[in-house]
C-alpha positions as CSV (number, residue, x, y, z in Angstrom):
1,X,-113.1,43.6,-116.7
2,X,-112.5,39.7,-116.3
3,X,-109.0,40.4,-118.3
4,X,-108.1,43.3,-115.7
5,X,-108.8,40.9,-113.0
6,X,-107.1,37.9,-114.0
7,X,-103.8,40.5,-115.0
8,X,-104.1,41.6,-110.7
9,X,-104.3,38.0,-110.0
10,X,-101.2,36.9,-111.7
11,X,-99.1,39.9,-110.4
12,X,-100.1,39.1,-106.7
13,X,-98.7,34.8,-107.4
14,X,-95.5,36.8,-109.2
15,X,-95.0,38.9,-106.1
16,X,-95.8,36.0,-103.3
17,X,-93.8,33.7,-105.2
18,X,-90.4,36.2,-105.4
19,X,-91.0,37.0,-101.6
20,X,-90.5,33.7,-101.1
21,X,-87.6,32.7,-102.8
22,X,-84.5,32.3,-100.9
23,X,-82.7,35.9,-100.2
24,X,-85.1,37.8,-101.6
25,X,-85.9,39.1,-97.9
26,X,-82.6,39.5,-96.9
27,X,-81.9,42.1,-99.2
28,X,-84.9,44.8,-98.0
29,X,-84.6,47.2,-95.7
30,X,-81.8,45.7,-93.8
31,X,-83.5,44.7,-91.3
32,X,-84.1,40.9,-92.1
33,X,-82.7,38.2,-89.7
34,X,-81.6,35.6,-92.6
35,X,-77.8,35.2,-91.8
36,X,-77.7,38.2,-89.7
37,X,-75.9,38.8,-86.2
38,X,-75.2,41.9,-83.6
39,X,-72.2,42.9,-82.0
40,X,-70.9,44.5,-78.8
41,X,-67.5,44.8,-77.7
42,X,-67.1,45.6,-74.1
43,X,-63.3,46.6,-72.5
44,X,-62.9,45.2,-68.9
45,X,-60.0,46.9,-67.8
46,X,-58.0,46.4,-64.5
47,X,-56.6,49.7,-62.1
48,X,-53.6,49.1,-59.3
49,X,-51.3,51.4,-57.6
50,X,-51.0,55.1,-56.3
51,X,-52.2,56.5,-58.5
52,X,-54.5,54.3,-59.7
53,X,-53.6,53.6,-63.4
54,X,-54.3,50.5,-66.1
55,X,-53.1,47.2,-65.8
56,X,-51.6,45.9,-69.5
57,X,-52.5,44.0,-71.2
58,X,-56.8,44.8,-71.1
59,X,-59.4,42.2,-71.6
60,X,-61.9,42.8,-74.0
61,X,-65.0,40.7,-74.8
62,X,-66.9,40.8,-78.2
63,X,-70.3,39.5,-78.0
64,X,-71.8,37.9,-81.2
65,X,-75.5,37.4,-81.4
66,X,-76.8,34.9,-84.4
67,X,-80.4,36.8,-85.3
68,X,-81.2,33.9,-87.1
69,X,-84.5,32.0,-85.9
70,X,-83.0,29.4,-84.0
71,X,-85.5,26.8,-86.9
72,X,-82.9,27.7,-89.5
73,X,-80.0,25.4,-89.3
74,X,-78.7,27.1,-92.9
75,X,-77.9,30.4,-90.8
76,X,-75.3,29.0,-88.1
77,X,-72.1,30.6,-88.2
78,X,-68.9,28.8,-88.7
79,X,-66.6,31.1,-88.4
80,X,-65.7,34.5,-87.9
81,X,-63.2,37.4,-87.9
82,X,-62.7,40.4,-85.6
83,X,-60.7,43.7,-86.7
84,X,-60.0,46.7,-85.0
85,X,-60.1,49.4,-87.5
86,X,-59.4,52.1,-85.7
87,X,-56.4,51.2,-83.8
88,X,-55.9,53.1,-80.4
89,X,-54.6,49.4,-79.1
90,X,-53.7,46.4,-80.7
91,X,-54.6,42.7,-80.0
92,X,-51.7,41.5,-77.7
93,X,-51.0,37.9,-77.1
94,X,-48.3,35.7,-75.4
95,X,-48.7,31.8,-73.5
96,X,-50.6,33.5,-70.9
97,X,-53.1,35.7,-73.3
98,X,-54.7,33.7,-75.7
99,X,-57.7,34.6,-77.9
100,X,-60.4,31.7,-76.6
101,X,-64.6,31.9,-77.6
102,X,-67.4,30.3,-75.7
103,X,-70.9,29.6,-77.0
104,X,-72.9,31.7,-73.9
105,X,-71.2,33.3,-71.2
106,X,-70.2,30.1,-69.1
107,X,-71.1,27.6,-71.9
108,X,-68.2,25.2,-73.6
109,X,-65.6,26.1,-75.6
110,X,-65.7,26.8,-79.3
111,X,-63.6,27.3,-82.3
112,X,-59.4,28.1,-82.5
113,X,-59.0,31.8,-82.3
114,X,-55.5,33.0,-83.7
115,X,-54.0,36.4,-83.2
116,X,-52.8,37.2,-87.4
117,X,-51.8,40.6,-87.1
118,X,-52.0,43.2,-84.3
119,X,-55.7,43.9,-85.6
120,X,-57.1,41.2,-86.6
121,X,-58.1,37.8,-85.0
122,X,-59.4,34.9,-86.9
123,X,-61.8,31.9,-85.6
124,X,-62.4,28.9,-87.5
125,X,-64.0,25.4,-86.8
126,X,-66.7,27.2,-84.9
127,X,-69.5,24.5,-83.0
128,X,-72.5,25.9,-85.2
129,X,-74.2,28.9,-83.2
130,X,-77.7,28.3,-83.8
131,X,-80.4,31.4,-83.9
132,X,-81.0,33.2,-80.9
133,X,-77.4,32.1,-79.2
134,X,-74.5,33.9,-78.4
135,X,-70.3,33.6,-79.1
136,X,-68.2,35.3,-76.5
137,X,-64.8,36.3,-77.9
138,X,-62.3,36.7,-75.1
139,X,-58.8,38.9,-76.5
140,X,-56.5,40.8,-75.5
141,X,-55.2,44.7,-76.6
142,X,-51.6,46.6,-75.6
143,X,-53.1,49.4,-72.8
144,X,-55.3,51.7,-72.3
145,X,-56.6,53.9,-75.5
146,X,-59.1,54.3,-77.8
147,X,-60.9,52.0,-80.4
148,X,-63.4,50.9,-82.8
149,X,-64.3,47.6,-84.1
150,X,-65.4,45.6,-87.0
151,X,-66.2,41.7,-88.2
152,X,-67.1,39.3,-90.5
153,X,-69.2,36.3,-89.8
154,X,-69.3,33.3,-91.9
155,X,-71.2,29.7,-92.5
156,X,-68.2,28.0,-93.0
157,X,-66.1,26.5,-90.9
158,X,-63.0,28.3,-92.7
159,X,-63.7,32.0,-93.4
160,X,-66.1,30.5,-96.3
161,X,-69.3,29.9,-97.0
162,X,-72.2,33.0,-97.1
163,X,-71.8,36.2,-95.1
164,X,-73.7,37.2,-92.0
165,X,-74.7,41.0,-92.4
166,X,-74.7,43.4,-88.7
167,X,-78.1,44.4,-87.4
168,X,-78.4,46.9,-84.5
169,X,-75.7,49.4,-84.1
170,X,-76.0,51.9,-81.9
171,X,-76.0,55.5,-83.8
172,X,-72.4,56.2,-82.3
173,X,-71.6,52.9,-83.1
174,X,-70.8,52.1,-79.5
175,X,-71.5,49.0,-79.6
176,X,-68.0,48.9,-81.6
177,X,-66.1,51.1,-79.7
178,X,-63.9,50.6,-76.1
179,X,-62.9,53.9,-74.8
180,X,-60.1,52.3,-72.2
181,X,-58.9,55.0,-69.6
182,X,-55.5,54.7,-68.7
183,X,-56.3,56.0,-64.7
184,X,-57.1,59.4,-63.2
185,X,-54.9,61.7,-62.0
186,X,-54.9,63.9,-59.7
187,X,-53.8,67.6,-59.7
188,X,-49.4,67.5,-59.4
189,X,-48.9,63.5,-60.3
190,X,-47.5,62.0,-62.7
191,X,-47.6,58.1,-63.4
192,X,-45.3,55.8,-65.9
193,X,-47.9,53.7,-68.5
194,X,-46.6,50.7,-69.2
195,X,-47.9,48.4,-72.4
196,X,-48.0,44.9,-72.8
197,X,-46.1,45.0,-76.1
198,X,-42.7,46.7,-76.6
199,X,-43.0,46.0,-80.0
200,X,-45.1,49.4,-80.2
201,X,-41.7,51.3,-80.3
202,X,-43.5,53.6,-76.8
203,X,-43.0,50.9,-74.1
204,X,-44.2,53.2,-71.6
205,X,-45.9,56.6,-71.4
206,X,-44.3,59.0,-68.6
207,X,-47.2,61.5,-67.9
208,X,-47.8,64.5,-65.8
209,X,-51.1,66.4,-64.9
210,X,-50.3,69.7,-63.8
211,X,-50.8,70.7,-60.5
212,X,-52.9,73.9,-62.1
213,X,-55.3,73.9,-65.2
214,X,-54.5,76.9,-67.2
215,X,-56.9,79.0,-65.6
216,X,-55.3,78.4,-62.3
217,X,-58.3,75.6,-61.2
218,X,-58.0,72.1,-61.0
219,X,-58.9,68.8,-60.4
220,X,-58.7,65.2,-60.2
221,X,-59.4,64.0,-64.7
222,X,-59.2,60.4,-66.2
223,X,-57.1,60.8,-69.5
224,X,-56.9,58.3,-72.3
225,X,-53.3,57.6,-74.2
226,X,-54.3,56.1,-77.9
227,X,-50.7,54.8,-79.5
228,X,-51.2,54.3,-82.8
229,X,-47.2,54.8,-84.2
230,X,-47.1,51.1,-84.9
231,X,-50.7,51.0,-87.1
232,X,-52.3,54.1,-88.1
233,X,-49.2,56.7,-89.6
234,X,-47.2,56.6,-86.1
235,X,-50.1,59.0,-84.7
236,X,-50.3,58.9,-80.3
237,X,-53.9,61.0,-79.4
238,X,-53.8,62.0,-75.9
239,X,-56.8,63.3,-74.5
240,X,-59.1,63.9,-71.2
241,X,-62.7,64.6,-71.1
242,X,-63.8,68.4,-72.2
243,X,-67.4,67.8,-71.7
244,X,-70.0,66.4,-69.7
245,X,-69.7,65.8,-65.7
246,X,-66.3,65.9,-64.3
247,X,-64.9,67.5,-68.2
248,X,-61.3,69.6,-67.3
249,X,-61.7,71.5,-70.7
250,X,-58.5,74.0,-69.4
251,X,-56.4,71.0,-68.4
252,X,-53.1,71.0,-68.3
253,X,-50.5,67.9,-69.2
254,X,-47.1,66.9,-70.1
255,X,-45.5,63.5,-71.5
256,X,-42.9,61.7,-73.2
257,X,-43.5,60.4,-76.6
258,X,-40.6,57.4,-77.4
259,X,-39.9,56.4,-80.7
260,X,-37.4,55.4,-83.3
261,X,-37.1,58.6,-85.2
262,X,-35.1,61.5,-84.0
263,X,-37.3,64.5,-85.6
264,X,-39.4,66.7,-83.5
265,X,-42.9,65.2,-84.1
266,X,-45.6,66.8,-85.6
267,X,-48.5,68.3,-83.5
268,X,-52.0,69.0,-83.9
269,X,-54.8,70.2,-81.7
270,X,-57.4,71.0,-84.8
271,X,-58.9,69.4,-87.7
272,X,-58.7,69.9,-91.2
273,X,-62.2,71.9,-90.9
274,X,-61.2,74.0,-87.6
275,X,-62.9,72.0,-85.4
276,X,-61.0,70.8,-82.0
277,X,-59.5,67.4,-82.2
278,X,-60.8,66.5,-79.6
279,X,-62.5,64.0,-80.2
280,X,-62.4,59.6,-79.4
281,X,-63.2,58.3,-82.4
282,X,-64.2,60.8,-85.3
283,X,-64.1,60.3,-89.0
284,X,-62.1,64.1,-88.8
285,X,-58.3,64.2,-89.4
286,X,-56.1,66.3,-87.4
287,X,-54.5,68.7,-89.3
288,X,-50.2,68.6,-88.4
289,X,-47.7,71.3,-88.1
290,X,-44.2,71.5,-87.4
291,X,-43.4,71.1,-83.6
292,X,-40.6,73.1,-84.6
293,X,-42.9,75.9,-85.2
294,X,-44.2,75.5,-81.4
295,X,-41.5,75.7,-78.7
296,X,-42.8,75.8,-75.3
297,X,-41.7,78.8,-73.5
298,X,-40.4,76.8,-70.4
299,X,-40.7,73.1,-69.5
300,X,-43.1,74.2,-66.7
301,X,-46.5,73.4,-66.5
302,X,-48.8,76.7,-65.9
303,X,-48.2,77.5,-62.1
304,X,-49.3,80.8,-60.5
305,X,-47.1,84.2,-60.4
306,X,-49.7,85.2,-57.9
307,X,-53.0,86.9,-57.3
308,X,-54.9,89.9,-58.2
309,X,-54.8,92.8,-55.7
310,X,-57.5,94.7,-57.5
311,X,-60.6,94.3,-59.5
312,X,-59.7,94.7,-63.6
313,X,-62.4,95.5,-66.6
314,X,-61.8,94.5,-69.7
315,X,-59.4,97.5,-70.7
316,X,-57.3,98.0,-67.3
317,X,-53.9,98.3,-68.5
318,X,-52.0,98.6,-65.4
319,X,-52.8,95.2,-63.2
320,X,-51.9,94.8,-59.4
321,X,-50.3,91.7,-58.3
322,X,-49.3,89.8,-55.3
323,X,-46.5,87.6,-55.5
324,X,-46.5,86.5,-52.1
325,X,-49.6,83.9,-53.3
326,X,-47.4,82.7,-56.2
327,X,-45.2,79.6,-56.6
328,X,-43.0,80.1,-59.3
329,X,-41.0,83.6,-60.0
330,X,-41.8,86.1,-63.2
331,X,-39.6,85.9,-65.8
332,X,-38.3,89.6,-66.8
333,X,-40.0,91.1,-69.3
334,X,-41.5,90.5,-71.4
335,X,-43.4,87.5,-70.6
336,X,-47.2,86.0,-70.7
337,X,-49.6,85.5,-68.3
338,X,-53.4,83.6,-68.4
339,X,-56.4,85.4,-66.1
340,X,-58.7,82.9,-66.8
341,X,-59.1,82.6,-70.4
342,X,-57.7,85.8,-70.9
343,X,-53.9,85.8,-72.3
344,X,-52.1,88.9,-71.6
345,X,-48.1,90.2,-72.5
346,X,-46.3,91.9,-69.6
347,X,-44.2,94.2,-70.8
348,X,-43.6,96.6,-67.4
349,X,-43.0,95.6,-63.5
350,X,-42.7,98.2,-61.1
351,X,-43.2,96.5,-57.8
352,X,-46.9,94.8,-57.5
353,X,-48.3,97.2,-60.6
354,X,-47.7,95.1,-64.1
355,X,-48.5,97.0,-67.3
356,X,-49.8,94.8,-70.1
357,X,-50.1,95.0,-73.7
358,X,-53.6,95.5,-75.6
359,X,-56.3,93.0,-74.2
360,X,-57.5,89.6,-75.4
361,X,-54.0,88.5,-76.8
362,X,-53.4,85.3,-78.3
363,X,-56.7,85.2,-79.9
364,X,-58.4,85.5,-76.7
365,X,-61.2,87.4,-75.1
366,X,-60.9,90.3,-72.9
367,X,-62.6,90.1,-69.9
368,X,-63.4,91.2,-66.5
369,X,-61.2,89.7,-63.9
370,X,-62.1,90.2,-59.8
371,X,-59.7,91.0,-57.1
372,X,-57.7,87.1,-56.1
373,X,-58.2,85.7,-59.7
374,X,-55.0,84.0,-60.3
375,X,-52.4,85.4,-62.4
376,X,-51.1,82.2,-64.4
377,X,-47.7,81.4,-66.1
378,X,-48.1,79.4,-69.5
379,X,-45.2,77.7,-71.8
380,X,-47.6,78.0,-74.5
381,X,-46.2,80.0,-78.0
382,X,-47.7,82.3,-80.3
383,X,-48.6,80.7,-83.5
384,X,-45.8,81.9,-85.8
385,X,-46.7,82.0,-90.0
386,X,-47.2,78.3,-90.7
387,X,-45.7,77.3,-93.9
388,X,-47.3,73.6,-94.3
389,X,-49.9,72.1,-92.7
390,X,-50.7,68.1,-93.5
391,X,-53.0,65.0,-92.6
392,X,-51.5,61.8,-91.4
393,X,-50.8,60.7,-94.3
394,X,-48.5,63.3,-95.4
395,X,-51.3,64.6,-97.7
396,X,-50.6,68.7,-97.7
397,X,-53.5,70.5,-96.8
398,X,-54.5,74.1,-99.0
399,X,-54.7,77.1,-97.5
400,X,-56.5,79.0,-95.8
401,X,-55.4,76.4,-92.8
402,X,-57.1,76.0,-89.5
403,X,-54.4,77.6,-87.3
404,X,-54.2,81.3,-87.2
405,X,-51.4,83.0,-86.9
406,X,-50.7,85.2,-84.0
407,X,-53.1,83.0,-82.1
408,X,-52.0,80.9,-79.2
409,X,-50.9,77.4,-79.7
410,X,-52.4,74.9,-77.3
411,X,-49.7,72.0,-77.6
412,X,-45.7,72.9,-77.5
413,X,-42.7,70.6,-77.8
414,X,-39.9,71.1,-75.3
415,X,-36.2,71.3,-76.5
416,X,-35.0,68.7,-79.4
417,X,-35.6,64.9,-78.7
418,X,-33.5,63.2,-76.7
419,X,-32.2,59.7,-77.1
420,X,-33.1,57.4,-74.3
421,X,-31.0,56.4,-71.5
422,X,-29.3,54.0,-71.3
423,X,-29.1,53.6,-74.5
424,X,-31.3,51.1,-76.5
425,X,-31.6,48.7,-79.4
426,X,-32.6,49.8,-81.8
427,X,-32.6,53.4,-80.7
428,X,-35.0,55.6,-79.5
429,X,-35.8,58.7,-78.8
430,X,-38.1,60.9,-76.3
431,X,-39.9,64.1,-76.9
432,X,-41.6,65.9,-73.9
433,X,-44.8,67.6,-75.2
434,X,-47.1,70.3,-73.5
435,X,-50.3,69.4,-74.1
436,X,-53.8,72.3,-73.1
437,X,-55.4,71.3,-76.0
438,X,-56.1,67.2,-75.8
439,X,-54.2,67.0,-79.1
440,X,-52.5,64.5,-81.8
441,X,-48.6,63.9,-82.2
442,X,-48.0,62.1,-85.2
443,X,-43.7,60.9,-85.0
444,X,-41.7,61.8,-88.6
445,X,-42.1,64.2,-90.8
C-alpha cells in the first residue's frame, strides 16, 4: 500500500511540475492567453451623390487585442502583419492614404506600417502592447466589395521573435470579414463605381438596376461589386441580398465588366455542388461556362408586355393579355415571357389571346397566375448542351455538371466585347452582362 501511495504522489509533482513549465499551457485546448490576441476588422465606408453610392478609397480599421495578462512583459507584441485573403478589395495607398496604428483608439502612435503588396501590410518597430491593450490599424482598400482577413502577430520588433495565436472568432468568422456595399439603388438607376486604383484593369463599374425584378416587382436593393481580376483568377462577384429583410431574390441588373482581354468572360451563377453562388464569402467555387454559350436575348432588362386579362391555372394554354399596361412591345413569335416565376414560350398572338407552349418551361414551375399579374419580358437564354464546365483556376470539372440543360440561365452576356472608347493604354475591353442570378464572371478563358 505505502508503495502505491508514494507511486500517486510522484505522478501528481510530475504533472504540477509539466503544467508549469513554460508553453505547456499554451498548447491545450486553445484557449490559453500566453501570446495570444483577438481580432476585428471593421469597414467604415463613406456614401455621396444621387444615388447614393461609395466613396473610394474605404477606411478600414483592424482592432488587435493582446490577451496576454498585462503582468507578462514576455507576451508584448512587436510586430505584426495583416493579409486579406480573400480579396474582394485590395489595400490602396497613395501620400494622402497611408497605413498608420495607434496603441488605443486616441492613444499615440505606434510602429511603421508599409503597404508590400495589394494584400498584405506589414508593421514593425511596434511600442510593446502590453496585456489587456489594444493596436488600431488604420488602411486603406480600392472600393466597395467583399473580404476576409487574416494576421500574424509577433514579439519582435521585425516580424521575429514567437508567434501570437487568435482567440475568439466569431463562428462566421466575422470578426474577419467587411462586407462593403457599394450604395443602393433604386428601381431604373444606374450609377458609375469608381475605384481608387486603376491599376485593377476595371477603373470603374457602370451599373444598372432594372426598373422591374423579373417577376415584374421591385424595389429599392444595396448590391456589392467584389473585383478580384487583379488577385484571385481575374474573378468580379456581383451580388445583392437574396435573404433576410429587404432581400430582392428576383432582382434584376446589368453592368460593364472592363478588362485587358478581348474574350467573352466566363459566367457562373452555381457552384461546383449545385448550390447558388450566392454567397459573400464561402469556401464554395463557382463552377464557369462559356458566356458564349449564354447570349442574352435582347440588351433589355425584363420590362412588362402587359397584364393579365383573365385568371390562368396551371394548365391554361391560351392566356389573355393587355398590352395597353405594357412598356416595351412583343417581339413576334416566338418569344418568352415570366408570370411570376413561371417561364412560358409564346408561340401564337391573335389579338390580346397568346397561346403558349407546355407549362413550367425553363426548368420552372407551373402555377396559378390571377387576373393583372404582369406578363414579363426576359433576355435570359435556354441553357444549351454545355460542353465544359471549370473552377477559377481553369481546373475542368467531371460531369454530371451543375447546369442543366434546357433550363434557364440566370446571367447572359450581350454581344461580343467591345474595346473602350477612346481608346486606351494598354487596351481594354467591356462586356455588358445580364445578371438575375447574383453571379461570378471570371475574364479569360
Amino acid at each position: 500500500m505505502n508503495g502505491i501511495r508514494k507511486m500517486l504522489a510522484f505522478t501528481i509533482v510530475l504533472v504540477l511540475a509539466a503544467s508549469s513549465l513554460p508553453g505547456i499551457a499554451a498548447k491545450g485546448g486553445g484557449t490559453s492567453t500566453d501570446k495570444a490576441y483577438s481580432l476585428v476588422v471593421e469597414a467604415q465606408p463613406t456614401y455621396s451623390g444621387t444615388p447614393a453610392t461609395i466613396e473610394a478609397p474605404v477606411l478600414v480599421l483592424a482592432k488587435f487585442k493582446n490577451l496576454a495578462p498585462p503582468s507578462s512583459a514576455s507576451s508584448n507584441p512587436g510586430s505584426l502583419e495583416l493579409r486579406i485573403t480573400n480579396p474582394g478589395v485590395t489595400f490602396y495607398t497613395d501620400a494622402l492614404h497611408q497605413p498608420s496604428g495607434t496603441i488605443g483608439l486616441d492613444g499615440p502612435a505606434s510602429g511603421t506600417a508599409v503597404k508590400v503588396s495589394d494584400t498584405q501590410i506589414v508593421v514593425t518597430n511596434m511600442s510593446p502592447l502590453k496585456g489587456g491593450q489594444m493596436y488600431f490599424l488604420w488602411v486603406w482598400v480600392t472600393s466597395c466589395g467583399d473580404a476576409r482577413y487574416d494576421a500574424s502577430v509577433y514579439t519582435g520588433s521585425s516580424l521575429g521573435g514567437d508567434t501570437f495565436k487568435r482567440l475568439n472568432d466569431a463562428s462566421d468568422l466575422s470578426n474577419l470579414t467587411t462586407l462593403i456595399s457599394c450604395g443602393t439603388l433604386a428601381c431604373g438607376e444606374e450609377v458609375n463605381i469608381a475605384v481608387a486604383d486603376a491599376a485593377s484593369q476595371s477603373p470603374s463599374l457602370s451599373v444598372k438596376h432594372g426598373r422591374y425584378n423579373k417577376d415584374g416587382t421591385c424595389a429599392p436593393s444595396e448590391f456589392y461589386a467584389s473585383n478580384r481580376i487583379l488577385v484571385d483568377n481575374k474573378q468580379i462577384h456581383f451580388r445583392w441580398p437574396v435573404n433576410g429583410t429587404g432581400s430582392q431574390p428576383s432582382a434584376a441588373f446589368s453592368y460593364d465588366v472592363v478588362s485587358q482581354d478581348a474574350s467573352i468572360p466566363r459566367v457562373g451563377w452555381l457552384n461546383s455542388d449545385g448550390s447558388p453562388a450566392t454567397d459573400a464569402i464561402t469556401n464554395k467555387q463557382a463552377a464557369y461556362i462559356d458566356g458564349a454559350l449564354v447570349p442574352c436575348s435582347s440588351s433589355d432588362l425584363p420590362a412588362p408586355y402587359g397584364t393579365l386579362s383573365n385568371n390562368a391555372n396551371s394548365s391554361t394554354l391560351r392566356l389573355k393579355v393587355d398590352t395597353s399596361t405594357g412598356t416595351v412591345t412583343p417581339p413576334p413569335v416566338p418569344f418568352a415571357i415570366i408570370v411570376g416565376s413561371e417561364r412560358m414560350r409564346v408561340i401564337n398572338v391573335q389579338n390580346t389571346q397568346w397561346t403558349v407552349e407546355a407549362r413550367g418551361a425553363g426548368g420552372t414551375a407551373a402555377d396559378v397566375h390571377l387576373a393583372g399579374a404582369k406578363v414579363m419580358s426576359t433576355p435570359l437564354p435556354i441553357l444549351p448542351n454545355i460542353p465544359a464546365v471549370t473552377l477559377a483556376d481553369g481546373t475542368a470539372l467531371v460531369p454530371p455538371y451543375p447546369y442543366t440543360t434546357g433550363n434557364q440561365a440566370q446571367m447572359c452576356v450581350v454581344g461580343s466585347p467591345t474595346e473602350v472608347q477612346p481608346a486606351t493604354i494598354p487596351r481594354t475591353w467591356k462586356t455588358k452582362i445580364i445578371d438575375i442570378g447574383d453571379g461570378w464572371v471570371r475574364i479569360g478563358q
